[in-house]
Every structure is written in C-alpha cells, then in structure tokens.
PDB file of N, CA, C and O in Angstrom:
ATOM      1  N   UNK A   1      99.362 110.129 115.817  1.00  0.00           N
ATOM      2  CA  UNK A   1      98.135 110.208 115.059  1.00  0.00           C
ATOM      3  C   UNK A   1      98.476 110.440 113.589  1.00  0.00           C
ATOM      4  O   UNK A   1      99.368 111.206 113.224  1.00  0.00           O
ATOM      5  N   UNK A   2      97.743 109.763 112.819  1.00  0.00           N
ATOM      6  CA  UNK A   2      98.320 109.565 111.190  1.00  0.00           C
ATOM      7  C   UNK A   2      96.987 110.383 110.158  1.00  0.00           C
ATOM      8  O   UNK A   2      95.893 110.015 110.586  1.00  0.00           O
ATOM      9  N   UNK A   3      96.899 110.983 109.419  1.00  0.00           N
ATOM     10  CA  UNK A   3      95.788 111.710 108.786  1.00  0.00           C
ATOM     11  C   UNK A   3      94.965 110.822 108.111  1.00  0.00           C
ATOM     12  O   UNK A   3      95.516 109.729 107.978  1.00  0.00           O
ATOM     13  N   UNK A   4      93.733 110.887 107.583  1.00  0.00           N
ATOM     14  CA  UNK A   4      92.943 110.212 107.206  1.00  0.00           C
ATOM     15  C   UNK A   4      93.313 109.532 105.775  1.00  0.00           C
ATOM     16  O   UNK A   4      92.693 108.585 105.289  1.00  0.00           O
ATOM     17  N   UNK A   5      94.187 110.039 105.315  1.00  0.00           N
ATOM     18  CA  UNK A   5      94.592 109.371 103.516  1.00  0.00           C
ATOM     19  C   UNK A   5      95.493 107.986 104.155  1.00  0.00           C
ATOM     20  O   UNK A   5      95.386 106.833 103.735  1.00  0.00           O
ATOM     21  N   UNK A   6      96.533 108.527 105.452  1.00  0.00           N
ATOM     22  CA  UNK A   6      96.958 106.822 105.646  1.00  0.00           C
ATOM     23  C   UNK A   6      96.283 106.082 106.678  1.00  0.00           C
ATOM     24  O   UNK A   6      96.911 105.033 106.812  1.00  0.00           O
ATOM     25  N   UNK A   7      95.125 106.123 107.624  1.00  0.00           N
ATOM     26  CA  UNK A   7      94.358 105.677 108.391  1.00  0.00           C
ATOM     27  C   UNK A   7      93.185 104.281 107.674  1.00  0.00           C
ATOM     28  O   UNK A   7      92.863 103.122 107.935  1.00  0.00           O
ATOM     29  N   UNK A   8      92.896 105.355 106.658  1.00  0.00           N
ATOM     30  CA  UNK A   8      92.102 104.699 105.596  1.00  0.00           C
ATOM     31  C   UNK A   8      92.623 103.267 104.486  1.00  0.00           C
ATOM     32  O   UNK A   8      92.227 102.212 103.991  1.00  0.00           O
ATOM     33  N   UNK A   9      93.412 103.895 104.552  1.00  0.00           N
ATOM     34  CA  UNK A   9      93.652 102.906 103.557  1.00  0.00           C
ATOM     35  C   UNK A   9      94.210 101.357 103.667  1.00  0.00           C
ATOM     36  O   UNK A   9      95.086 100.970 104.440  1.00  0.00           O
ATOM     37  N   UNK A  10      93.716 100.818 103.008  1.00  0.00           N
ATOM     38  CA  UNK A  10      93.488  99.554 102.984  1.00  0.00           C
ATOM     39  C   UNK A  10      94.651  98.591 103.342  1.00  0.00           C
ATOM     40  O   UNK A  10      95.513  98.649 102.465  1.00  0.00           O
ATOM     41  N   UNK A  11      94.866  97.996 104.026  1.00  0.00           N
ATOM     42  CA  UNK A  11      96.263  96.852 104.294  1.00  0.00           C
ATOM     43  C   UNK A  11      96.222  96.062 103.049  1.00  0.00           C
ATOM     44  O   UNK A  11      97.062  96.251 102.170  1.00  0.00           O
ATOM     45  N   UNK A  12      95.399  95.293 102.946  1.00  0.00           N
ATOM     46  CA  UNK A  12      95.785  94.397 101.621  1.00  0.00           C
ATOM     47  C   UNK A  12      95.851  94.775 100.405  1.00  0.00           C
ATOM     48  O   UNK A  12      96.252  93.994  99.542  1.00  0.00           O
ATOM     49  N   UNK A  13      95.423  96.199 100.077  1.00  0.00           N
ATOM     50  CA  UNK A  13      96.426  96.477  98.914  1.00  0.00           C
ATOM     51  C   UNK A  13      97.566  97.016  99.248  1.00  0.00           C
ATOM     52  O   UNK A  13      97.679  98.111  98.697  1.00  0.00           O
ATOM     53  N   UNK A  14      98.430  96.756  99.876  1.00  0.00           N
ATOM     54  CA  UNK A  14      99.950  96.918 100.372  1.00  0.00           C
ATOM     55  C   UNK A  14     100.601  96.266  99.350  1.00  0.00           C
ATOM     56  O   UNK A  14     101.214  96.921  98.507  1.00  0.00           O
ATOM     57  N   UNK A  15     100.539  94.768  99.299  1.00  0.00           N
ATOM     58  CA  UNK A  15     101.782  94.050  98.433  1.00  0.00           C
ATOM     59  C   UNK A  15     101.137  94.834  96.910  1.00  0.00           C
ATOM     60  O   UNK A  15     102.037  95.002  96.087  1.00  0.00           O
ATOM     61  N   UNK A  16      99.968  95.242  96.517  1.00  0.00           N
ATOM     62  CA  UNK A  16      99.791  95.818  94.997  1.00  0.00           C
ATOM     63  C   UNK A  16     100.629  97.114  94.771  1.00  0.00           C
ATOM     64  O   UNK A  16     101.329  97.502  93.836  1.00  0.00           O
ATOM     65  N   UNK A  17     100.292  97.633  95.979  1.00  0.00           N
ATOM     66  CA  UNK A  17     100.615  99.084  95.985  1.00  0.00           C
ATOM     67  C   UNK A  17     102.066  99.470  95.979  1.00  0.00           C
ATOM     68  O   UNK A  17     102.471 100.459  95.369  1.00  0.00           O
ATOM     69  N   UNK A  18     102.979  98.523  96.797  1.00  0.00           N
ATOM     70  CA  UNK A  18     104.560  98.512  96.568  1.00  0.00           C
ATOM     71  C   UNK A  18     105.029  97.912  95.151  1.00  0.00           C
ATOM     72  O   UNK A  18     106.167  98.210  94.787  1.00  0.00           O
ATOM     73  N   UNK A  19     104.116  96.956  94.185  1.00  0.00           N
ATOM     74  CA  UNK A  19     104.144  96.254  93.024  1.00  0.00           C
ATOM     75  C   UNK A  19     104.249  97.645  91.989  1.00  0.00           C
ATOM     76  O   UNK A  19     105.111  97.810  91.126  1.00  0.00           O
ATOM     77  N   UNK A  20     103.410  98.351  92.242  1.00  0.00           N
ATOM     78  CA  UNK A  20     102.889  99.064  91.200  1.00  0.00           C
ATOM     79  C   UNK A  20     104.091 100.389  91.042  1.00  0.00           C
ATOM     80  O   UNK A  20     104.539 100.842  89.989  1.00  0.00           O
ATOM     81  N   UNK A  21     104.431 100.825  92.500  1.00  0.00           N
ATOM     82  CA  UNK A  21     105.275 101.815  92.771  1.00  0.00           C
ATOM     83  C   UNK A  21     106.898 101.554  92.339  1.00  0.00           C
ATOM     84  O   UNK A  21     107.854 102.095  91.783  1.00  0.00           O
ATOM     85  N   UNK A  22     106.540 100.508  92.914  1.00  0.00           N
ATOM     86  CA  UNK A  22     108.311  99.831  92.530  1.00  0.00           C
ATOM     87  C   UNK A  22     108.493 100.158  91.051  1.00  0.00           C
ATOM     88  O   UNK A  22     109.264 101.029  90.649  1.00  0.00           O
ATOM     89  N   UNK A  23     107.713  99.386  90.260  1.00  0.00           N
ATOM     90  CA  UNK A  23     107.769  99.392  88.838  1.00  0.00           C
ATOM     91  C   UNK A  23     108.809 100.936  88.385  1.00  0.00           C
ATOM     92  O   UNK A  23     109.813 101.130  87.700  1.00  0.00           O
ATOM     93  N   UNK A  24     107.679 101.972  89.395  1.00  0.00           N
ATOM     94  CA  UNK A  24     107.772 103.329  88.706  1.00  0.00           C
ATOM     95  C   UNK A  24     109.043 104.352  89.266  1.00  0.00           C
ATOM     96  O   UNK A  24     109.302 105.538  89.058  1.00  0.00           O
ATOM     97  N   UNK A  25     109.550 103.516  89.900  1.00  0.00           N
ATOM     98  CA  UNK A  25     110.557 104.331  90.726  1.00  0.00           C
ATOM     99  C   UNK A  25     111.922 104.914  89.780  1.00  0.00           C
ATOM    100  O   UNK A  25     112.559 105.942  90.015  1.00  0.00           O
ATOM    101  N   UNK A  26     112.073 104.280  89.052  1.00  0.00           N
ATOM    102  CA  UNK A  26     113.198 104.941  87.511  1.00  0.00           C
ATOM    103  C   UNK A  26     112.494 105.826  86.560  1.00  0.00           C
ATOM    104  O   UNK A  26     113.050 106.369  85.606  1.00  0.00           O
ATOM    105  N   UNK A  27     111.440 105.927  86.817  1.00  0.00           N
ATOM    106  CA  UNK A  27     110.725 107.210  86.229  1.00  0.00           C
ATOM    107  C   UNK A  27     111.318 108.312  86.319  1.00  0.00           C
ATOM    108  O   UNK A  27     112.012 108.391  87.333  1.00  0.00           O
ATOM    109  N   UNK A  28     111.328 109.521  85.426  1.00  0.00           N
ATOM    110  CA  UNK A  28     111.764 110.495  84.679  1.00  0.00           C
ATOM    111  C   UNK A  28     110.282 111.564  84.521  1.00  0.00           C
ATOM    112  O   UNK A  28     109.256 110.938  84.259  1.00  0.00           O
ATOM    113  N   UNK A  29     110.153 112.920  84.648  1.00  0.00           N
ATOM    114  CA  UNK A  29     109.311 113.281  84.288  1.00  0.00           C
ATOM    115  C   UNK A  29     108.017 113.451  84.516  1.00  0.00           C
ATOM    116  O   UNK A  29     107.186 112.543  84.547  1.00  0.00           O
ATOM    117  N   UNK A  30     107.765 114.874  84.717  1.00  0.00           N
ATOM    118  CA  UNK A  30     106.655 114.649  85.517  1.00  0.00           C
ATOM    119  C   UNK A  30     105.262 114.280  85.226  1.00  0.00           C
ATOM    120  O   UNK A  30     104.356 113.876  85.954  1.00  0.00           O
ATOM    121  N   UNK A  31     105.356 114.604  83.558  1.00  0.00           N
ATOM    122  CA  UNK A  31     104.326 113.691  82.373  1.00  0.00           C
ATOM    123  C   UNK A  31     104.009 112.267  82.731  1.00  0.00           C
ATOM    124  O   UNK A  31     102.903 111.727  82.730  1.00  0.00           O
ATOM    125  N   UNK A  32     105.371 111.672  83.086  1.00  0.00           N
ATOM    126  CA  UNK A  32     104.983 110.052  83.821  1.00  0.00           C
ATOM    127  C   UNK A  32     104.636 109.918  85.092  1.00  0.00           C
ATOM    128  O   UNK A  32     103.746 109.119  85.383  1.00  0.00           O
ATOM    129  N   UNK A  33     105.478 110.914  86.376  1.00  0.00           N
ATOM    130  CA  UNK A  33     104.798 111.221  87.598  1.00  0.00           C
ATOM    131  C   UNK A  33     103.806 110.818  87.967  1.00  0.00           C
ATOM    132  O   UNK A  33     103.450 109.853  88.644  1.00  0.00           O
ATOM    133  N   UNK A  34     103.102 112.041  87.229  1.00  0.00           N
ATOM    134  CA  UNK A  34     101.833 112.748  87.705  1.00  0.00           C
ATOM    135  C   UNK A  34     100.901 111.486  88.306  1.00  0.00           C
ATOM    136  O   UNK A  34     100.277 111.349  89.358  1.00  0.00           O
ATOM    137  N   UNK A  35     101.125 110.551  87.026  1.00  0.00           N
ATOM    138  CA  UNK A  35      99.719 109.642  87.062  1.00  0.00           C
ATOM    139  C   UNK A  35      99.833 108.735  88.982  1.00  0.00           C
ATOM    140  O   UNK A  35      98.954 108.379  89.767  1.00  0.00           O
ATOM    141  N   UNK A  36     101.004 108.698  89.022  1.00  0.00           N
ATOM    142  CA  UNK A  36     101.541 107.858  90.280  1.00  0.00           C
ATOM    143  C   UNK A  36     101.301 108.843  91.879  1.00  0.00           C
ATOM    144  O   UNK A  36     101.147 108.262  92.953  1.00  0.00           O
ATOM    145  N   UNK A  37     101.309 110.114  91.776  1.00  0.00           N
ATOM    146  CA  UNK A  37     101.250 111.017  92.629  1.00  0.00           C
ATOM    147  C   UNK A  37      99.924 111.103  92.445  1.00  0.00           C
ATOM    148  O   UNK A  37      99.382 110.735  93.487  1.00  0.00           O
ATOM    149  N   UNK A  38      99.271 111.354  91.775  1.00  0.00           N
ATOM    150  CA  UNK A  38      97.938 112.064  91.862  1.00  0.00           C
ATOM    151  C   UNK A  38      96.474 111.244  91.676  1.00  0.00           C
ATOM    152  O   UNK A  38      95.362 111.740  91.858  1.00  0.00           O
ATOM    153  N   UNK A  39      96.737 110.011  91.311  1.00  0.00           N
ATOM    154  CA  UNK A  39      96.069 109.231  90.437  1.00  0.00           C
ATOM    155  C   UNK A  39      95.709 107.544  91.097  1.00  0.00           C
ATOM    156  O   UNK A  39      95.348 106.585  90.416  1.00  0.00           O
ATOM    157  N   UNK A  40      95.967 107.561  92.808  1.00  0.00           N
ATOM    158  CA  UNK A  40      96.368 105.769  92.926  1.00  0.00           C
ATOM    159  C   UNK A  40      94.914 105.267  92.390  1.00  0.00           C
ATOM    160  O   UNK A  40      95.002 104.040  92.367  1.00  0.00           O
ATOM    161  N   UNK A  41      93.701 105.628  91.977  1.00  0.00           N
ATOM    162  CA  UNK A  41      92.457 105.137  91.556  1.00  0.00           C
ATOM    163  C   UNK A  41      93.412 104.627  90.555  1.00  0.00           C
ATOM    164  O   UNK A  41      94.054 103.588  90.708  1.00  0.00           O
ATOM    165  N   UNK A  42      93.496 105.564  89.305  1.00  0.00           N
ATOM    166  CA  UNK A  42      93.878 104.460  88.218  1.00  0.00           C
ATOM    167  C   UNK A  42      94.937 103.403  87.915  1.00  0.00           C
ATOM    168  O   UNK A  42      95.405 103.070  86.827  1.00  0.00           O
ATOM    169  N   UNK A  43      95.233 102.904  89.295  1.00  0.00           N
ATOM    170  CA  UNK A  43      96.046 101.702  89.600  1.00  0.00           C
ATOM    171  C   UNK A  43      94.647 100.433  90.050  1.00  0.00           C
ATOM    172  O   UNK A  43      94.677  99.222  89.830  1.00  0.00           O
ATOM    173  N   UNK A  44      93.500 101.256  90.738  1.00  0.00           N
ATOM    174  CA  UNK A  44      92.376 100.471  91.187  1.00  0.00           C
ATOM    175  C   UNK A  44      93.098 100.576  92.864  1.00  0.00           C
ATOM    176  O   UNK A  44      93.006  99.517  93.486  1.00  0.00           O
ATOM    177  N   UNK A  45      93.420 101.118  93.213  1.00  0.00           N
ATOM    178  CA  UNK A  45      93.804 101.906  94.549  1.00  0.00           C
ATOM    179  C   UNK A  45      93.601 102.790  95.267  1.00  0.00           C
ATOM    180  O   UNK A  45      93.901 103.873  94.763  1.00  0.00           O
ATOM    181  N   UNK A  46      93.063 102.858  96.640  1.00  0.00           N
ATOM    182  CA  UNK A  46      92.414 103.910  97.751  1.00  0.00           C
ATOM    183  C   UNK A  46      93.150 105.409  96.299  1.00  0.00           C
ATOM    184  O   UNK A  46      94.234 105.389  95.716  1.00  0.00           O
ATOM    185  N   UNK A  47      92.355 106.150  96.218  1.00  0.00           N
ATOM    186  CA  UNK A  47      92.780 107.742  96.305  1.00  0.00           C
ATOM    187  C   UNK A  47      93.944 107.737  96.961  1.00  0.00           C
ATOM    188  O   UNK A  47      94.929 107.659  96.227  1.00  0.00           O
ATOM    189  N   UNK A  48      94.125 107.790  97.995  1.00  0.00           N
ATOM    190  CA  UNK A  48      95.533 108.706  98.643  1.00  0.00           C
ATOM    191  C   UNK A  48      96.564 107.509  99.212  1.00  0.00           C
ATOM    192  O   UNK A  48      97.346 107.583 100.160  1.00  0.00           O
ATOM    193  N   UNK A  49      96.212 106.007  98.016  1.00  0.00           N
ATOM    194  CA  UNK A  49      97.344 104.772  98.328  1.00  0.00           C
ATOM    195  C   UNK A  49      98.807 105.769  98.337  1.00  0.00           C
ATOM    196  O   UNK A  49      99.409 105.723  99.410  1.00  0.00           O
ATOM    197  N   UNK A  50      99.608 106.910  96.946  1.00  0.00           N
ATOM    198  CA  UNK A  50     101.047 107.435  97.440  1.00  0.00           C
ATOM    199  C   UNK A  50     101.141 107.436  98.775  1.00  0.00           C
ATOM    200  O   UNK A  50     101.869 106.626  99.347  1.00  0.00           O
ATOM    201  N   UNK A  51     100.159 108.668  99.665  1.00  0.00           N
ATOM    202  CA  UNK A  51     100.820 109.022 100.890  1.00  0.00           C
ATOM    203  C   UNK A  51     100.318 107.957 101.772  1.00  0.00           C
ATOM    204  O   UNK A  51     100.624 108.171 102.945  1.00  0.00           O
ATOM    205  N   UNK A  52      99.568 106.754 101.562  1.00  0.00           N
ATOM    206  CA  UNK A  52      99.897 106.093 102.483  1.00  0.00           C
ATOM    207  C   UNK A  52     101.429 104.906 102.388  1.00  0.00           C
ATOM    208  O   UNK A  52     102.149 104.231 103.125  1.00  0.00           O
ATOM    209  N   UNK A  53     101.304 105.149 101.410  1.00  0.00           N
ATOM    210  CA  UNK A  53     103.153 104.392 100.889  1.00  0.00           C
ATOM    211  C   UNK A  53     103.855 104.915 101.148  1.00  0.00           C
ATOM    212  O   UNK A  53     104.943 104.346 101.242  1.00  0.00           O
ATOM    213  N   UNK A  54     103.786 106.216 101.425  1.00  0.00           N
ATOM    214  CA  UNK A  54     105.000 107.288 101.436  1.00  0.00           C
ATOM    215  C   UNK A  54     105.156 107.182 103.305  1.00  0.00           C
ATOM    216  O   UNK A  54     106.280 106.910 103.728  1.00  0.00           O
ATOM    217  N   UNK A  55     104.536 107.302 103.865  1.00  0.00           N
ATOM    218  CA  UNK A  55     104.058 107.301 105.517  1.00  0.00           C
ATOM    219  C   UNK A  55     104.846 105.519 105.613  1.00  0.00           C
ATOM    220  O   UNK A  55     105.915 105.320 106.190  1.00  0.00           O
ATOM    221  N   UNK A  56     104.546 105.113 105.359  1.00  0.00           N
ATOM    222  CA  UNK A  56     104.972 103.387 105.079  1.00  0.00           C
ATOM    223  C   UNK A  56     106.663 103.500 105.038  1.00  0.00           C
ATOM    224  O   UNK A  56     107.383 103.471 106.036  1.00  0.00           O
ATOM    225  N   UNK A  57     107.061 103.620 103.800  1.00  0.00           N
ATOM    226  CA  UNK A  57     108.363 104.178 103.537  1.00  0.00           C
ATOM    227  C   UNK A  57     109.062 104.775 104.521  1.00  0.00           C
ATOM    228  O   UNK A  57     110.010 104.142 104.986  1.00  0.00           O
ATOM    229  N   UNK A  58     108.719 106.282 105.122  1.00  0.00           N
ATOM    230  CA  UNK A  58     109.012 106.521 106.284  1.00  0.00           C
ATOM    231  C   UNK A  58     109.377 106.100 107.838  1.00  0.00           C
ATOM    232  O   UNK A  58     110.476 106.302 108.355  1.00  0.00           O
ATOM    233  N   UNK A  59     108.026 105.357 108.610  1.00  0.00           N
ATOM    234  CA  UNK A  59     107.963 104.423 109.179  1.00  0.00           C
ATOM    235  C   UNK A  59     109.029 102.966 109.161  1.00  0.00           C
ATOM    236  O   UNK A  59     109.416 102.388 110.177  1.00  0.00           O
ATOM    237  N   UNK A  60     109.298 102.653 108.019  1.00  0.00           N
ATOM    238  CA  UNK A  60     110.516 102.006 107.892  1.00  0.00           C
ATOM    239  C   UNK A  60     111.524 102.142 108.013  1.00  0.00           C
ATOM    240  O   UNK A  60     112.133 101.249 108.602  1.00  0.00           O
ATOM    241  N   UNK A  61     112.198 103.215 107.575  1.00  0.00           N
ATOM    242  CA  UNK A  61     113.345 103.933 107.327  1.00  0.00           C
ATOM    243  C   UNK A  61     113.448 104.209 109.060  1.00  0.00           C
ATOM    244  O   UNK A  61     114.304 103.523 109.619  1.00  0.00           O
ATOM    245  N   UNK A  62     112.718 105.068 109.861  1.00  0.00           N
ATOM    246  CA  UNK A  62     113.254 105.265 111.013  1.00  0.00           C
ATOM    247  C   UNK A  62     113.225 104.121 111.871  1.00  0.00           C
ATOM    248  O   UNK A  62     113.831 104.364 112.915  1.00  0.00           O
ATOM    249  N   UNK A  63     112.775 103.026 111.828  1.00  0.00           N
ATOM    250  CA  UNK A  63     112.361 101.680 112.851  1.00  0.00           C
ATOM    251  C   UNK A  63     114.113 101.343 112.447  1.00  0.00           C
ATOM    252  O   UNK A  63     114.978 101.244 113.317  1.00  0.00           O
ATOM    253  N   UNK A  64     114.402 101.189 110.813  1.00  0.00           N
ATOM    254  CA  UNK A  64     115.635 100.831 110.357  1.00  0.00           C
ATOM    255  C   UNK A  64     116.833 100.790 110.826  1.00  0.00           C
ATOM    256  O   UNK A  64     117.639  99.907 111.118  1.00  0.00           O
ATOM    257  N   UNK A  65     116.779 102.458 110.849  1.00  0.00           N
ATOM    258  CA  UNK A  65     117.943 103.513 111.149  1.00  0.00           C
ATOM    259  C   UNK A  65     117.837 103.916 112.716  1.00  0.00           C
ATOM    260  O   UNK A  65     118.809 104.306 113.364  1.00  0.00           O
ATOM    261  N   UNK A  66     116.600 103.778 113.210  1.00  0.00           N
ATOM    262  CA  UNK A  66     116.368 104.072 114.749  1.00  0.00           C
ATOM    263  C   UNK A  66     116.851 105.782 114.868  1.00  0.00           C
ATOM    264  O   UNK A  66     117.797 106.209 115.528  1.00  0.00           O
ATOM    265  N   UNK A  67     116.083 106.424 114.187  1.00  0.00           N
ATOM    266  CA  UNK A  67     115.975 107.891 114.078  1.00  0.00           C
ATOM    267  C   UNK A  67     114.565 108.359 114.396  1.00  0.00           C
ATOM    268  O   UNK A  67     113.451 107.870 114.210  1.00  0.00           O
ATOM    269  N   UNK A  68     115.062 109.607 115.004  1.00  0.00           N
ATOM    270  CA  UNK A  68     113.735 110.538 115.159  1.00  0.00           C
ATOM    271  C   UNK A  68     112.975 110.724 114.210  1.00  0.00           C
ATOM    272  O   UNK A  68     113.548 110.529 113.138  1.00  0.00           O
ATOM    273  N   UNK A  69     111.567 111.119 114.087  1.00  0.00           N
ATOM    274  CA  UNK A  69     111.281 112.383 113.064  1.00  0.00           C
ATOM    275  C   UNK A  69     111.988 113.628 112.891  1.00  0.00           C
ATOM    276  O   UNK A  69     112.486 114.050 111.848  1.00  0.00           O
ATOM    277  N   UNK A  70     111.975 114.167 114.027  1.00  0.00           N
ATOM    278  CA  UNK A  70     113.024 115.474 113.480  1.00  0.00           C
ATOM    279  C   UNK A  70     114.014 115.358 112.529  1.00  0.00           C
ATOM    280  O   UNK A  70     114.239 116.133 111.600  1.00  0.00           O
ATOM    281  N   UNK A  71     114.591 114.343 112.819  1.00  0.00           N
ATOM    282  CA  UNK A  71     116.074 113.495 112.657  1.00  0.00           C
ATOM    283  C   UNK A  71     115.929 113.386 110.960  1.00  0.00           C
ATOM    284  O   UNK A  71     116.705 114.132 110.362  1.00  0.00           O
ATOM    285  N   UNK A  72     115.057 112.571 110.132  1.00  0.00           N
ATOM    286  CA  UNK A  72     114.884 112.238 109.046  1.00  0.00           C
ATOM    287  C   UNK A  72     113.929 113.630 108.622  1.00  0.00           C
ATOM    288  O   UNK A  72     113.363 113.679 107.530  1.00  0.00           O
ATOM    289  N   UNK A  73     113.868 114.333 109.260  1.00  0.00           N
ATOM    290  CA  UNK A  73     113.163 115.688 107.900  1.00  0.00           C
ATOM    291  C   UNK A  73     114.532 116.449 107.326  1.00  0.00           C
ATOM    292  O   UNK A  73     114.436 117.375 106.521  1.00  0.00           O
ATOM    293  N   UNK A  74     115.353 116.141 107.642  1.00  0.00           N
ATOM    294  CA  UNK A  74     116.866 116.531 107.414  1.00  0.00           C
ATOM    295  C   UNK A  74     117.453 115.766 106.226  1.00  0.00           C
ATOM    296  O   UNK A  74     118.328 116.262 105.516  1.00  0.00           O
ATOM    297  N   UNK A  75     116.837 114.282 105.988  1.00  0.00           N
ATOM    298  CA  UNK A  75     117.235 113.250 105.277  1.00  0.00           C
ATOM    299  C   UNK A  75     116.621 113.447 103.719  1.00  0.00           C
ATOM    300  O   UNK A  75     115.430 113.640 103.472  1.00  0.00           O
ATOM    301  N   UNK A  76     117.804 113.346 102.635  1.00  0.00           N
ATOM    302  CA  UNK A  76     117.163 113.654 101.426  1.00  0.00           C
ATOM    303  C   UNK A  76     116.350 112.281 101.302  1.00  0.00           C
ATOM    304  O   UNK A  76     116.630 111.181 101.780  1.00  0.00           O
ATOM    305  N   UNK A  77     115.034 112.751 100.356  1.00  0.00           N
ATOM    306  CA  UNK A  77     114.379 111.771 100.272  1.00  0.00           C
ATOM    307  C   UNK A  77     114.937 110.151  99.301  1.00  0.00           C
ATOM    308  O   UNK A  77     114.486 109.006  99.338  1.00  0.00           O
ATOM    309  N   UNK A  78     115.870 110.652  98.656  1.00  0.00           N
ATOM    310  CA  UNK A  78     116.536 108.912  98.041  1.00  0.00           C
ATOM    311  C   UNK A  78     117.060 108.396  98.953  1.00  0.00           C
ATOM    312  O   UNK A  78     117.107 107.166  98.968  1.00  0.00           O
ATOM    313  N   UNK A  79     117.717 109.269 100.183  1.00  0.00           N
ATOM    314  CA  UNK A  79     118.439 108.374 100.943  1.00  0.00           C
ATOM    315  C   UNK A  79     117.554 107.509 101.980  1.00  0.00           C
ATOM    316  O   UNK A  79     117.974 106.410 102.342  1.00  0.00           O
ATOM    317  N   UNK A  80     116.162 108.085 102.516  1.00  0.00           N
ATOM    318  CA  UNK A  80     115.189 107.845 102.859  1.00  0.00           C
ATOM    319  C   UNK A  80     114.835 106.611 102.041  1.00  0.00           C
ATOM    320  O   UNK A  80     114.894 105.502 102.573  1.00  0.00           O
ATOM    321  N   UNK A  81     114.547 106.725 101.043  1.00  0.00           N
ATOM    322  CA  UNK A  81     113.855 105.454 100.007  1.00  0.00           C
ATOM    323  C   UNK A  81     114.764 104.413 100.071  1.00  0.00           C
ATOM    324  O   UNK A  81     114.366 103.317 100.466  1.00  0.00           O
ATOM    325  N   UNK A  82     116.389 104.637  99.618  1.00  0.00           N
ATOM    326  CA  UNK A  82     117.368 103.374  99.275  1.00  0.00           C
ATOM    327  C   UNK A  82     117.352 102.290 101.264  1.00  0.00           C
ATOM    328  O   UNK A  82     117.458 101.066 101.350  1.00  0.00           O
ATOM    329  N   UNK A  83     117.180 103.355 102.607  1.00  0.00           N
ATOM    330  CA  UNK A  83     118.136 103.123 103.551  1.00  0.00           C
ATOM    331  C   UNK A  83     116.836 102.588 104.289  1.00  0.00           C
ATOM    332  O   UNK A  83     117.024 102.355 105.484  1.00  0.00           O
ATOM    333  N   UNK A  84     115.747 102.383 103.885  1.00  0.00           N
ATOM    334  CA  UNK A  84     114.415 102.068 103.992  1.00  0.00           C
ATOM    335  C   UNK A  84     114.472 100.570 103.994  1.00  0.00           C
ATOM    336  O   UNK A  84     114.368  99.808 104.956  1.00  0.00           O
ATOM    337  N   UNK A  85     114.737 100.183 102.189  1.00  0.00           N
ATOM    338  CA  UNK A  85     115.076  99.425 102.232  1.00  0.00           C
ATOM    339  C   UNK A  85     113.002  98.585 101.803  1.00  0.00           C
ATOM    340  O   UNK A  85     112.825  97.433 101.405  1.00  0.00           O
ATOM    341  N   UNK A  86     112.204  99.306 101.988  1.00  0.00           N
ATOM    342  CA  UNK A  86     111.049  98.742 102.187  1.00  0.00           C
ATOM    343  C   UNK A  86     110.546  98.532 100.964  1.00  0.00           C
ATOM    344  O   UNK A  86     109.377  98.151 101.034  1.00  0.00           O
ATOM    345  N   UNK A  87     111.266  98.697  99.054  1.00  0.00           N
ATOM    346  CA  UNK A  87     111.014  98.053  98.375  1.00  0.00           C
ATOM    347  C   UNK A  87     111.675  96.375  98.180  1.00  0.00           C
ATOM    348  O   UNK A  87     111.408  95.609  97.254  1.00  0.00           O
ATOM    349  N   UNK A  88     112.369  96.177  99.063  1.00  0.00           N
ATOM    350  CA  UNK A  88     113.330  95.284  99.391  1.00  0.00           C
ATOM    351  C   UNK A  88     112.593  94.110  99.984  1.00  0.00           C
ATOM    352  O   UNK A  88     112.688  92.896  99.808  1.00  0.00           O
ATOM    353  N   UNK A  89     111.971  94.723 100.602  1.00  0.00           N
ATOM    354  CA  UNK A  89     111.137  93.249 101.151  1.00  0.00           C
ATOM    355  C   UNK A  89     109.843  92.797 100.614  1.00  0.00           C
ATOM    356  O   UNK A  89     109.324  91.766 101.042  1.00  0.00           O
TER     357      UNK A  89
END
C-alpha cells in the first residue's frame, strides 16, 4: 500500500517530472533545493510529484538490484539514485 502523495499522482506527468528533476540533480544548496522538494506546483506538477518520483526511484532500484526494502534502507541514497539507473531511461 503506497500513501496518497504517490497513489495520486498522475502517470503522464512522469516523462515531465523525470525532465524537470534530472535537470536538477547537480544542484548545490538548499536555496536551489527547496523549490524542487517543496514546490512540484511550480513545475505545473501534482503537489507531492518529489515523493512520488522518489517512491519511483526506489521501486526501480530494488526490481534492479532484486533487494528487499529492509535491504535498501541501509543503502545511501546516491547509491540508490546512480544503481537505479531510472534517470537513464
């Protein structure tokens, strides 16, 4: 069962929503952050598009790697992001 911020949200802004994130991923700072964490409206994106990207991201990474959850709460999150692989496609 997945919480209502990634239930909700929309499939076809998927390819925008990895567009927009990707961009921001060499970001520095949480002045530039913020807007990406807190903010997916002012992309023109569900409210809570991060954690449904982030749940996305996840979901990849273990289908990938064929790991538990338990397994990857252990996993730093770059290695999670690079071994994902799900800006990649």
């Amino acid at each position: 069962m997945v919480g209502p911020w990634v239930a909700e949200f929309d499939e076809t802004q998927l390819p925008q929503a990895k567009a927009i994130f990707k961009d921001a991923l060499a970001l520095t700072g949480f002045e530039h952050l913020q807007r990406y964490l807190y903010h997916g409206t002012d992309f023109g994106l569900h409210p809570a598009a991060e954690y449904a990207l982030g749940y996305r991201i996840v979901q990849t990474y273990l289908k990938r790697i064929h790991k538990m959850v338990i397994e990857a709460s252990l996993v730093p999150p770059h290695i999670i992001l690079s071994e994902s692989r799900f800006f990649d496609e």
